[in-house]
N, C-alpha and C positions, 0 to 999 in steps of 0.2 A: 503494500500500500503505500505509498507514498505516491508513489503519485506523476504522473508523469503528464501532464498536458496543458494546455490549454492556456492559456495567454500567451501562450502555448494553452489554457485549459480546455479551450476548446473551440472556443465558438468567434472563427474571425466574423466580425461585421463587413458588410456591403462594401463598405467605403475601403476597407486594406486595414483598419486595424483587427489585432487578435487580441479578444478580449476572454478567452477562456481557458477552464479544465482541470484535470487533476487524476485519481488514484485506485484500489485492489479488491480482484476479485474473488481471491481466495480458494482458488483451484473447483474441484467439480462440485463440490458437495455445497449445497447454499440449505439455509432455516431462513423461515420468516420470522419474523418480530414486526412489532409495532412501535413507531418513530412516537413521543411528544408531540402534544397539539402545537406550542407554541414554545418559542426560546426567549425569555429574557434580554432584551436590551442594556443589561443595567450598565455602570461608568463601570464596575469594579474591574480594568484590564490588568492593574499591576504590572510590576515591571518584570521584562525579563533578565536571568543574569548575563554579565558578559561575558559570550563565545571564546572562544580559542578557533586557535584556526582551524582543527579539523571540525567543530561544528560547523563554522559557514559555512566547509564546502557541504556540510549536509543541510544546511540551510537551500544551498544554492537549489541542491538538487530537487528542492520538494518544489521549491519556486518552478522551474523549468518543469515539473512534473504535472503541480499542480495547475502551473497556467503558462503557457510558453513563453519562456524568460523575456521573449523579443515582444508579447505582446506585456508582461508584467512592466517592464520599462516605461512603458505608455500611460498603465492604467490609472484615470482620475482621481480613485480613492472615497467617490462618494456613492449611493446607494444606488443600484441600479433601478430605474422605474420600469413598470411596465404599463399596459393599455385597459382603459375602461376603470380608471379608478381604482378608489381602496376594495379592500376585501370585504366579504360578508362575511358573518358569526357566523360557526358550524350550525348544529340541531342544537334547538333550544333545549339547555340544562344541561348541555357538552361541557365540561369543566376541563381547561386546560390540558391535561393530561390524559382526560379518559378515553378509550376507544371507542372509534369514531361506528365502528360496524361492519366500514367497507371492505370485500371479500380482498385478499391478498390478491397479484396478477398471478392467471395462473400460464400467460406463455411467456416464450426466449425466443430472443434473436440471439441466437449460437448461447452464451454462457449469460449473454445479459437481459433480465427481467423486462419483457414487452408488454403492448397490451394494457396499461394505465386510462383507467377511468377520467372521463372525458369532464372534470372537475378539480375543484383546487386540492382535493384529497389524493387526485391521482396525479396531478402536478406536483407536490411536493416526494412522492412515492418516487415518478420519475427522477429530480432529480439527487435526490438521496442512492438513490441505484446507481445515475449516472457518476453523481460525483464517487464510489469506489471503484466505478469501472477505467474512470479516467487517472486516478491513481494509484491502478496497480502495477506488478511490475511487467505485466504485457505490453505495457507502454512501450518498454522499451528494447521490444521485436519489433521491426516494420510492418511486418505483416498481420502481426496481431494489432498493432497498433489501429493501423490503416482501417481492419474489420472492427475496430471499437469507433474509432470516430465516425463511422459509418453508420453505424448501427445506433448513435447514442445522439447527432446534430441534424440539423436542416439539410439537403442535402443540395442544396442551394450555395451552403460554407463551406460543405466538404474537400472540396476540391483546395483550394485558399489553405484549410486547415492544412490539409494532406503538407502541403508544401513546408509551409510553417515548422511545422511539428519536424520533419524531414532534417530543417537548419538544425532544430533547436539541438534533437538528439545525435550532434556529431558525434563524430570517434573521439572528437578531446576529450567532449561531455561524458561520453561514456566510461572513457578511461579514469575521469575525473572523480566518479561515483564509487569505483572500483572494479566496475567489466570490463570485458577484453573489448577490444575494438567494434569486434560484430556487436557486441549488445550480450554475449553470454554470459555464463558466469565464472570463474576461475574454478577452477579444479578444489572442490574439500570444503567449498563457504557455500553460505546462502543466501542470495537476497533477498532483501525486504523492500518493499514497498506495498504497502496499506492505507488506505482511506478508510475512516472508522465514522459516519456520521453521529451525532449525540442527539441534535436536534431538527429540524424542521422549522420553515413561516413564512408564509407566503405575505409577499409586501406588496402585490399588485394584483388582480384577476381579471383577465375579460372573457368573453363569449371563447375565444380559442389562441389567449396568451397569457402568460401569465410569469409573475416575477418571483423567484422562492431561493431563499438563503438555508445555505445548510452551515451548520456548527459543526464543524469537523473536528478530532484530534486524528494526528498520523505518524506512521511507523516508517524511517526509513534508513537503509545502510546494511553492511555487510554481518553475517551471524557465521563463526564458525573461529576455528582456533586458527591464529593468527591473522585475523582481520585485522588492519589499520583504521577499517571509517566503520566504528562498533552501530550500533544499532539506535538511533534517537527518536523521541518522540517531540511533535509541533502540534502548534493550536492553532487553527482558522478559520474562516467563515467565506464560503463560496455561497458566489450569486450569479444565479443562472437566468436568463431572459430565454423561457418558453414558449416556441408557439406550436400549435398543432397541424401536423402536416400528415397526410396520410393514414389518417384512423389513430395518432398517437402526437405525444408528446416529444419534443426534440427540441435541445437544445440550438438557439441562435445564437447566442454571446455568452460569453460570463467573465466575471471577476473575481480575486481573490482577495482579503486583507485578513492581516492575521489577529489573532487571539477571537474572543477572549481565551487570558490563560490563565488555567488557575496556580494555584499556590503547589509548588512540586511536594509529597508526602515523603516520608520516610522510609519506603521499602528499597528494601535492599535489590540492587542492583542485579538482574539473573547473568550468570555467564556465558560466554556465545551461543554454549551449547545447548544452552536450555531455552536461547533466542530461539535457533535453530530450527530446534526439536517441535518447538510450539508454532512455530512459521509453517512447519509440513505436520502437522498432527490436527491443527483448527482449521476447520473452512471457514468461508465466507457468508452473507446473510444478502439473502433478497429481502427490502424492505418495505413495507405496506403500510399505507394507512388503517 
């Protein structure tokens, strides 16, 4: 998970900028779960500590992951809008948190959840799905890649994106993460990259667009004994600008900014191999409202 796309995240706009993307699918096995109704605005961002230099570069890489570096460079920093005004209240006596009713999706487009209910509950589903599909580390095959952005945008962007994404993930970039040049992995380690969504809320709705922020935390770096770029985790909050195109929802633009984050706990630190271990032993989650 971590994350590989989009500002690079994903979704270039019309005009030549790229404003999207991100992070992991979690190999074959996916469970549903149900996202939170709504995420907290609050001021509490707190500060981060300061990095050393082997986190930037795992800083770098979740940026380029999660939104394609060349479009992150660009990005405004202020909230994406979307068409037709604010949102409507779920069902009345919906309390924040409760479930909403609607049936999980039950098709794929190859590994990634399709099929999203033609509403703000199946808008925020999309891009809760979308955002671990674009930071995971199929990202960073071409071919896998090419079939997520495909599968997950407008296909109006696609093309734009294809390219973009193409700079982003060079051989330096990749060598820079810790893969070999192709984009594989070195012989005894494993990589990580994850998109874990926490939250869901949707900040815009219209008849067939709609604007929805996902609270992310994510996984990203190398697991295994003698790794140099160990395994970190980030806080951030991608915003995807949805419109519905061919019986679903897909991704036209998105942005990233980071946090919020919380306050780091006291657990102790796992060893590579129990990163590893737990990278190939846990799948992944299709997410529903």
């Amino acid at each position: 998970m971590s994350q590989g796309d989009e500002r690079g995240y994903g979704g270039n706009e019309p005009g030549g900028r790229a404003d999207d993307a991100y992070s992991t699918l979690g190999g074959t096995r996916q469970t549903r779960t149900r996202l939170p109704g709504g995420v907290d605005d609050g001021d509490g961002y707190g500060r981060r500590p300061a990095r050393n230099s082997r986190s930037l570069i795992m800083v770098v890489g979740v940026v380029v992951l999660l939104i394609a570096a060349i479009a992150f460079a660009n990005q405004g920093g202020g909230g994406a809008s979307g068409s037709d005004g604010e949102k409507k209240p779920d069902a009345a006596g919906a309390g924040p948190t409760a479930a909403t009713g609607t049936k999980p999706v039950q098709g794929k487009n190859g590994t990634i959840a399709s099929g999203f209910a033609h509403d703000e509950q199946g808008a925020q589903s999309a891009a809760a799905n979308y955002a671990v599909a674009l930071g995971s580390a199929e990202m960073f095959d071409k071919t896998k890649r090419d079939g997520i952005l495909e599968a997950t945008h407008d296909p109006a962007v696609v093309a734009t994106l294809k390219a973009a994404m193409a700079e982003a993930y060079s051989a330096g970039f990749l060598t820079n993460v810790g893969l070999n040049e192709d984009g594989s992995t070195p012989s005894g380690l494993t990589f990580v990259s994850r998109t874990i969504p926490v939250g869901t809320k949707v900040t815009a709705h219209g008849a067939d667009a709609a604007t929805v922020e996902v609270w992310c935390t994510g996984l990203v770096g190398m697991a295994g004994q003698g790794s140099t770029k160990p395994v970190t985790a980030t806080w951030f909050t991608i915003t995807e600008k949805l419109r519905w195109v061919g019986g679903d929802w897909k991704i036209e633009s998105s942005s990233q900014a980071e946090g919020p984050t919380p306050v780091n706990g006291d657990n102790r630190a796992s060893t590579a191999d129990e990163i590893a271990g737990a990278v190939e032993g846990y799948g992944g989650f299709t997410y529903a409202r």
